[in-house]
MITIMAR-579157 format. One record per residue (C-alpha): residue number from 1; residue in three letters; x negated, y, z. Coordinates in nm, 4 decimals, decimal comma, m for minus. Layout:
BEGIN
+------+------+----------+----------+----------+
: gudo : roro :        X :        Y :        Z :
+------+------+----------+----------+----------+
:  NUM :  ALA :        X :        Y :        Z :
...
+------+------+----------+----------+----------+
This chain:
BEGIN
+------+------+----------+----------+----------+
: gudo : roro :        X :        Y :        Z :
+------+------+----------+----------+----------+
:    1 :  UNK :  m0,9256 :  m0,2674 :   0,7629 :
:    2 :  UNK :  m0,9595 :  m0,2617 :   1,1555 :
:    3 :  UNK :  m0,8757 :   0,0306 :   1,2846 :
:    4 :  UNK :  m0,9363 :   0,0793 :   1,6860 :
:    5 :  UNK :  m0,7601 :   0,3662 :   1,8655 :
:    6 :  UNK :  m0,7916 :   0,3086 :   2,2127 :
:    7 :  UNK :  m0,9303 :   0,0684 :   2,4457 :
:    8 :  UNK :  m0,5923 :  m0,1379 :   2,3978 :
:    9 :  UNK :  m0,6507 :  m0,2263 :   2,0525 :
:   10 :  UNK :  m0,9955 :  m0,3284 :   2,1403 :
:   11 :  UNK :  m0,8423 :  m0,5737 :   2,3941 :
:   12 :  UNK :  m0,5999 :  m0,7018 :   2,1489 :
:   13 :  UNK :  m0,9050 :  m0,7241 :   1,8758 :
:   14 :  UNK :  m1,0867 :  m0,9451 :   2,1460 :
:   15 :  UNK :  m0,7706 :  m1,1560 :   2,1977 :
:   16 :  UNK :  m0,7435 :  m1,1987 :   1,8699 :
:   17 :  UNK :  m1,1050 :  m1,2891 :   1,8187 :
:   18 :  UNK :  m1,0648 :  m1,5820 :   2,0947 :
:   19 :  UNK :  m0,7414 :  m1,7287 :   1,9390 :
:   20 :  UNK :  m0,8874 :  m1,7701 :   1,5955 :
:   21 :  UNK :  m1,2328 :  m1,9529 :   1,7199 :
:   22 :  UNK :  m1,1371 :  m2,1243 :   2,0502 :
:   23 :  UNK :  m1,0339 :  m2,4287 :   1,8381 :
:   24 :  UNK :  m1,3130 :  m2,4929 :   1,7111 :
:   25 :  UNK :  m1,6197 :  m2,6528 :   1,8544 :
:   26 :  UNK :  m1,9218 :  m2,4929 :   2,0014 :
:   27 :  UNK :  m2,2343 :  m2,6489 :   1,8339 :
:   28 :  UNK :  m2,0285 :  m2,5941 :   1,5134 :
:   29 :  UNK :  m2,0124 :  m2,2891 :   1,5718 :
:   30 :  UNK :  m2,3890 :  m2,2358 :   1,6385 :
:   31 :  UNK :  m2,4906 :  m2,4496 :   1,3228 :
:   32 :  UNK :  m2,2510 :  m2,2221 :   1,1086 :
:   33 :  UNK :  m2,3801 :  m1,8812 :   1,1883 :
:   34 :  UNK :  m2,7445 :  m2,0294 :   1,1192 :
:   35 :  UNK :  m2,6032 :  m2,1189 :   0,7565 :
:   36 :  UNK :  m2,4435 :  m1,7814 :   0,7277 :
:   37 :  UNK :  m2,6574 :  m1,5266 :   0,9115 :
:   38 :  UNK :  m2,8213 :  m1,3855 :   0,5408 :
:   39 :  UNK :  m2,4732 :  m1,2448 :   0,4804 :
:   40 :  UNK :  m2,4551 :  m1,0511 :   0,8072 :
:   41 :  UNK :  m2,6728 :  m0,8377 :   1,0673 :
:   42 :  UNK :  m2,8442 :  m0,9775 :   1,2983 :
:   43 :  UNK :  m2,6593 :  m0,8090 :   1,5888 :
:   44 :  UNK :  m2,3461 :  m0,9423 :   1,4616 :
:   45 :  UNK :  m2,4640 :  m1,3153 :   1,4805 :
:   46 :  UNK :  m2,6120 :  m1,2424 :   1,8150 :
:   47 :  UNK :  m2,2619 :  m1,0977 :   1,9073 :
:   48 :  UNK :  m2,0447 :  m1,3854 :   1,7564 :
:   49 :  UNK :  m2,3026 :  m1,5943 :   1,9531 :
:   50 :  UNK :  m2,2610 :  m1,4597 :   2,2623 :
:   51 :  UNK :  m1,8551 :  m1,5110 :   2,2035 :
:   52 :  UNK :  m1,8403 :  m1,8711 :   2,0773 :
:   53 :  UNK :  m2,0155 :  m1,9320 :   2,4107 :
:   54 :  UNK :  m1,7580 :  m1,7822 :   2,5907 :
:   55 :  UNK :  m1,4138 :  m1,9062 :   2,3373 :
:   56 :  UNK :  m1,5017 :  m2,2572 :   2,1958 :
:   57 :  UNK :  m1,4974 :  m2,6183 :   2,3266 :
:   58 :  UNK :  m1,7688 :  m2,7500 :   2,4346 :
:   59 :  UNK :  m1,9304 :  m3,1213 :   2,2659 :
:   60 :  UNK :  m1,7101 :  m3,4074 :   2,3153 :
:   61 :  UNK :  m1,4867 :  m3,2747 :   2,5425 :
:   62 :  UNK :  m1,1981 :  m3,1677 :   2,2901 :
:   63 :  UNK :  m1,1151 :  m3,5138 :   2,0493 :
:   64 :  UNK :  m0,9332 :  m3,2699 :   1,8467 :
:   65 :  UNK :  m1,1341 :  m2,9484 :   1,7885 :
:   66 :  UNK :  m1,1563 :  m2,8242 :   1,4120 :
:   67 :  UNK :  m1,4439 :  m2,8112 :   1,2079 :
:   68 :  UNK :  m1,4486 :  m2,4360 :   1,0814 :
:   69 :  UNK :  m1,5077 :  m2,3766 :   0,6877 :
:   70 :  UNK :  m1,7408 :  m2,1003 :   0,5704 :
:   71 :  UNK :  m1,4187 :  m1,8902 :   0,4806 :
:   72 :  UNK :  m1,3140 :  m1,9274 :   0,8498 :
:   73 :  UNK :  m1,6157 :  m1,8484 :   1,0007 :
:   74 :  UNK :  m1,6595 :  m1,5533 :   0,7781 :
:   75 :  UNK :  m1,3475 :  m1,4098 :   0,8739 :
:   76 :  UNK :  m1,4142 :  m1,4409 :   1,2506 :
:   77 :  UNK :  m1,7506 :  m1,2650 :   1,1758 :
:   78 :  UNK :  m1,5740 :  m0,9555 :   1,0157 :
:   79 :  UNK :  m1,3573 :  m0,9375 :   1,3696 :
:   80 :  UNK :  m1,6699 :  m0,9477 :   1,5618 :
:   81 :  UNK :  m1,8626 :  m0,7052 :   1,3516 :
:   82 :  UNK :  m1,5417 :  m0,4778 :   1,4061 :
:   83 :  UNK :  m1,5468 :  m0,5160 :   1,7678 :
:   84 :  UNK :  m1,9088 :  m0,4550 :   1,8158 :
:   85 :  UNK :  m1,9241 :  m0,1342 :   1,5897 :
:   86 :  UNK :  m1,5884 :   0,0131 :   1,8270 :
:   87 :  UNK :  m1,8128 :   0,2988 :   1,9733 :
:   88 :  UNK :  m1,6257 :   0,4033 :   2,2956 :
:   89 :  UNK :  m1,6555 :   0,7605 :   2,1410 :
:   90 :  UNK :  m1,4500 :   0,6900 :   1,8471 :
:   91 :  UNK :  m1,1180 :   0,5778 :   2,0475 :
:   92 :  UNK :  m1,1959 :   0,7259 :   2,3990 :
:   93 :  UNK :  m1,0337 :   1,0572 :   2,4371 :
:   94 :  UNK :  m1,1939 :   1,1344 :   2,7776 :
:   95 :  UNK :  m1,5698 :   1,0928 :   2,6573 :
:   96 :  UNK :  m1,4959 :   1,2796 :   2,3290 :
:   97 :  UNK :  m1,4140 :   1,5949 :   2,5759 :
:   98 :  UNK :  m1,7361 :   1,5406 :   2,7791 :
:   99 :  UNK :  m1,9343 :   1,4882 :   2,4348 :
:  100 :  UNK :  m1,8045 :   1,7139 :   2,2146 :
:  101 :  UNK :  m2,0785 :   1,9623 :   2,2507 :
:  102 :  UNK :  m2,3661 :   1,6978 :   2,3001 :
:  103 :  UNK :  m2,6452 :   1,6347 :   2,0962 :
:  104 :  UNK :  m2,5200 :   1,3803 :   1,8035 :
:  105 :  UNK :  m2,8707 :   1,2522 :   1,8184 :
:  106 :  UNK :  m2,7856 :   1,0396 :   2,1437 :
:  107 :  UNK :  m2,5287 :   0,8831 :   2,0087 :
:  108 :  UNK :  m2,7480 :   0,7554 :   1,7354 :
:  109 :  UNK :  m2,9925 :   0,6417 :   1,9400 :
:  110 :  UNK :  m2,7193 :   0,4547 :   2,1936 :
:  111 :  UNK :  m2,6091 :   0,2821 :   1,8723 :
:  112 :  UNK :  m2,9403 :   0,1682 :   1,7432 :
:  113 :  UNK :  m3,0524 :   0,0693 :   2,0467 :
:  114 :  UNK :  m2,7739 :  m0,2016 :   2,0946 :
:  115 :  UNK :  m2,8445 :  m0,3197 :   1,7413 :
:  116 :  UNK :  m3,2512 :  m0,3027 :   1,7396 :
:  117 :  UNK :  m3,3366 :  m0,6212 :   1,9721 :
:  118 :  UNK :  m3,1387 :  m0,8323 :   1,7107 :
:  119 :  UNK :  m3,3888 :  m0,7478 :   1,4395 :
:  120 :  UNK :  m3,6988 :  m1,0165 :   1,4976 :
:  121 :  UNK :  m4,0005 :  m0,9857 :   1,3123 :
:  122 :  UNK :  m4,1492 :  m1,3110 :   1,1903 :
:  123 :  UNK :  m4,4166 :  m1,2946 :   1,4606 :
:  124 :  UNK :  m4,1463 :  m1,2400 :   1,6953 :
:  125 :  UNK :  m4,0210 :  m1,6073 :   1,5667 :
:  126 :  UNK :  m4,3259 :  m1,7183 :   1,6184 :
:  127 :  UNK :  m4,3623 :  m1,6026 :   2,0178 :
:  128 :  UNK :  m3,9774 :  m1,6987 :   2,1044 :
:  129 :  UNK :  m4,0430 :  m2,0905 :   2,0487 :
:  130 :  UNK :  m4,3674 :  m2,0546 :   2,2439 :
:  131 :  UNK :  m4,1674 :  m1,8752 :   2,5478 :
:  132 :  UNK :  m3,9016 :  m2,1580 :   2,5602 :
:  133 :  UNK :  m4,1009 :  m2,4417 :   2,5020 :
:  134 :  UNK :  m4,4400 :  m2,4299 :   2,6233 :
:  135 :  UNK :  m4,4854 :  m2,0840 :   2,9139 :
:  136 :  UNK :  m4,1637 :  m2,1577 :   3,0838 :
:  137 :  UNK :  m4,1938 :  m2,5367 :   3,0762 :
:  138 :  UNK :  m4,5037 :  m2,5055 :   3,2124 :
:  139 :  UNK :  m4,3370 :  m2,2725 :   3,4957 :
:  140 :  UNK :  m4,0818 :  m2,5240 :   3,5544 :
:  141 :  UNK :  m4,3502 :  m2,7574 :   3,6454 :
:  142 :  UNK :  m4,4828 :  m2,5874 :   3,9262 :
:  143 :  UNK :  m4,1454 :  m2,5781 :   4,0770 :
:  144 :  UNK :  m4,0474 :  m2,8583 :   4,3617 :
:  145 :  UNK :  m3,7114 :  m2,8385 :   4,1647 :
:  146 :  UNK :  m3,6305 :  m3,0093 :   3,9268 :
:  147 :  UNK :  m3,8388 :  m3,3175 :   3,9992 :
:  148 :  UNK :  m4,0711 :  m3,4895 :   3,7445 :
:  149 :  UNK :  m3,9701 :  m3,2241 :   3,4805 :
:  150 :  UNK :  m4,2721 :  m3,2664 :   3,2661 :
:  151 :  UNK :  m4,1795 :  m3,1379 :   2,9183 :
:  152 :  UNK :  m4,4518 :  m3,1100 :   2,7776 :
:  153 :  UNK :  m4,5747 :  m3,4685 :   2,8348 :
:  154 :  UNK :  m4,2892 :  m3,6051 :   2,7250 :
:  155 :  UNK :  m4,3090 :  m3,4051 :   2,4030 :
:  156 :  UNK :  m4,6770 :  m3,5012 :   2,3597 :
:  157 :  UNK :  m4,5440 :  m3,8764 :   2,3603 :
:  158 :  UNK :  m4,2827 :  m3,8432 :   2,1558 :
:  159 :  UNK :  m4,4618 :  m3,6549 :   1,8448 :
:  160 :  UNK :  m4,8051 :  m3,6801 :   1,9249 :
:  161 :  UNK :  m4,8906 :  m3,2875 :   1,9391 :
:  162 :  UNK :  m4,8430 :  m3,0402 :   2,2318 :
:  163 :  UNK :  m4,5056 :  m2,8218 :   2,2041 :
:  164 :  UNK :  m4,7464 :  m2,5044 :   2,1476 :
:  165 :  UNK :  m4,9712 :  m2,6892 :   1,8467 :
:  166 :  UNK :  m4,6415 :  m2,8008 :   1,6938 :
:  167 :  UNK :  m4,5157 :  m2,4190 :   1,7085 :
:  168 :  UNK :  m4,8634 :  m2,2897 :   1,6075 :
:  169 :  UNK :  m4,8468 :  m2,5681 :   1,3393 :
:  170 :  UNK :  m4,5103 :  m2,4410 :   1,2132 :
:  171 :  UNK :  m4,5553 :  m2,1129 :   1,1894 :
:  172 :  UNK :  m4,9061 :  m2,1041 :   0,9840 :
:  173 :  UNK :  m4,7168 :  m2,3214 :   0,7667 :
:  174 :  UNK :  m4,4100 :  m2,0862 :   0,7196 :
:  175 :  UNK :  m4,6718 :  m1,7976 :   0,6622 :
:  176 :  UNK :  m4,8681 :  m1,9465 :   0,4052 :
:  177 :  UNK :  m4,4893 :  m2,0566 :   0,2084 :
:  178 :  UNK :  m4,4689 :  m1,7133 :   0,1811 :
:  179 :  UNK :  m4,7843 :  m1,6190 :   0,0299 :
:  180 :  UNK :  m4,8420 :  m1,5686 :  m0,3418 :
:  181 :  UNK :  m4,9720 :  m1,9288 :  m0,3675 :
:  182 :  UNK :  m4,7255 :  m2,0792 :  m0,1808 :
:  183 :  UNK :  m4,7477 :  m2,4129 :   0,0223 :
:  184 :  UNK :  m4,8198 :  m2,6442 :  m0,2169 :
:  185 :  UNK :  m5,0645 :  m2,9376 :  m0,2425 :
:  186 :  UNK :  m5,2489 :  m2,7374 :  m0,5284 :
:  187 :  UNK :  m5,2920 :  m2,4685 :  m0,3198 :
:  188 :  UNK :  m5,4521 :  m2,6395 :  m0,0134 :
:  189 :  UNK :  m5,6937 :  m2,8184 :  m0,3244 :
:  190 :  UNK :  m5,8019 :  m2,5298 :  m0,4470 :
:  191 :  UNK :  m5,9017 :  m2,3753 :  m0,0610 :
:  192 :  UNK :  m6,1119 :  m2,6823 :   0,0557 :
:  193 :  UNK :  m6,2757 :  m2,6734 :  m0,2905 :
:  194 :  UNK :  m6,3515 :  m2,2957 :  m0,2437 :
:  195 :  UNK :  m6,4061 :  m2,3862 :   0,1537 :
:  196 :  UNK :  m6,6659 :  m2,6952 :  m0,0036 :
:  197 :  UNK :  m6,8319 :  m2,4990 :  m0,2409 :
:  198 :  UNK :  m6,8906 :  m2,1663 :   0,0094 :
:  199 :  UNK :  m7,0324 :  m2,4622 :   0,2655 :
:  200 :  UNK :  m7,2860 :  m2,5847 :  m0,0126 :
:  201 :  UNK :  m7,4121 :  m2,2593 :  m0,0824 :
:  202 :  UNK :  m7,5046 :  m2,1806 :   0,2853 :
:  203 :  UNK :  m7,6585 :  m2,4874 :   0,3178 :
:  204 :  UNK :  m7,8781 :  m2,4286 :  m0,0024 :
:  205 :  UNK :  m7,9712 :  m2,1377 :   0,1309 :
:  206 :  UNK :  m8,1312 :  m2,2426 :   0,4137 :
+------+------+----------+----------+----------+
C-alpha cells in the first residue's frame, strides 16, 4: 500500500518510479503497455506513457538496456497509478484549509476530468489514425519545411491504398468483427448473396 502524505513522498514516489523503469528500453516499454492495457485504466497507460518517455533509453542507444517482464511492468504500473490518483487535497494541508468548506462536487469533477480524455470510444480510434496520418500529412505538405515530405505518396506506393482508405478499410473491418456475425468468409457469402438476390428483384421489377 502507497501511502502519500505530503508533496515529499510524492517526489520520492516519482524517484522511485524513474529508478525502476529507466533501465529498460523505450519501444519496450510502449509495446508492453499495449499488451497490458486490459488490466488497467486508460489514464494510467496514458500516464505510464507519458513517463517512459521521459525515464527510459531510447532504441539502440543503450547495448545493455533490459527487456521488462509482464511482472515488472505491472509493478511499475501500480506506482504510476499511485502517483496519478495523489490528489493534492489528500496530502496538502494548505488547500485542505481553503477547501474544507467547498463544494465536494468540484473535486469530483477536477478528478474526472483528468481521467475522461483517456477513455476513447471506438469511433474515436477510428478519427485518431486519420488525424496523424492523412489531415496533418497533408498539412505538412503545404509547408516549405520539410522538403519533399510527401507521405501520402509514398504510402500509396508502398501498399497500394491511400493512408485514409487503409484507415477507413480497417476500421469497417474491426466493426463488422464485432457484430453478431462476425468477420468471417461465411458472413461476407451470405451478404453478396442477399446483396445478389435484392439486385435481381429490382431488376425484375422493372
Amino acid at each position: 500500500m502507497i501511502t502519500i502524505n505530503n508533496i515529499e513522498d510524492l517526489n520520492r514516489l516519482e524517484a522511485r518510479m524513474e529508478f525502476v523503469i529507466r533501465r529498460y528500453k523505450l519501444e519496450e516499454v510502449l509495446f508492453g503497455l499495449r499488451r497490458v492495457s486490459k488490466n488497467f485504466e486508460p489514464f494510467v497507460i496514458g500516464g505510464a506513457a507519458l513517463f517512459a518517455i521521459r525515464f527510459c533509453t531510447e532504441g539502440q542507444k543503450t547495448r545493455h538496456a533490459s527487456v521488462i517482464t509482464k511482472d515488472a511492468l505491472e509493478f511499475w504500473l501500480r506506482l504510476v497509478m499511485a502517483y496519478l490518483l495523489a490528489d493534492p487535497l489528500g496530502y496538502d494541508k494548505t488547500l485542505q484549509r481553503e477547501y474544507k468548506n467547498s463544494n465536494p462536487v468540484f473535486t469530483f469533477l477536477r478528478i474526472f476530468g483528468n481521467q475522461l480524455p483517456y477513455h476513447v470510444s471506438p469511433f474515436g480510434h477510428h478519427a485518431q489514425p486519420l488525424i496523424l496520418y492523412h489531415d496533418i500529412p497533408r498539412e505538412l505538405e503545404k509547408q516549405t519545411y520539410p522538403p519533399k515530405f510527401r507521405f501520402e505518396k509514398s504510402f500509396r506506393d508502398l501498399y497500394g491504398a491511400s493512408a485514409s482508405e487503409f484507415v477507413n478499410i480497417g476500421f469497417t473491418a474491426y466493426v463488422a468483427a464485432l457484430s453478431k456475425e462476425g468477420f468471417t468468409l461465411g458472413a461476407i457469402l451470405r451478404k453478396l448473396v442477399i446483396r445478389a438476390l435484392s439486385f435481381r428483384v429490382n431488376v425484375n421489377c422493372f
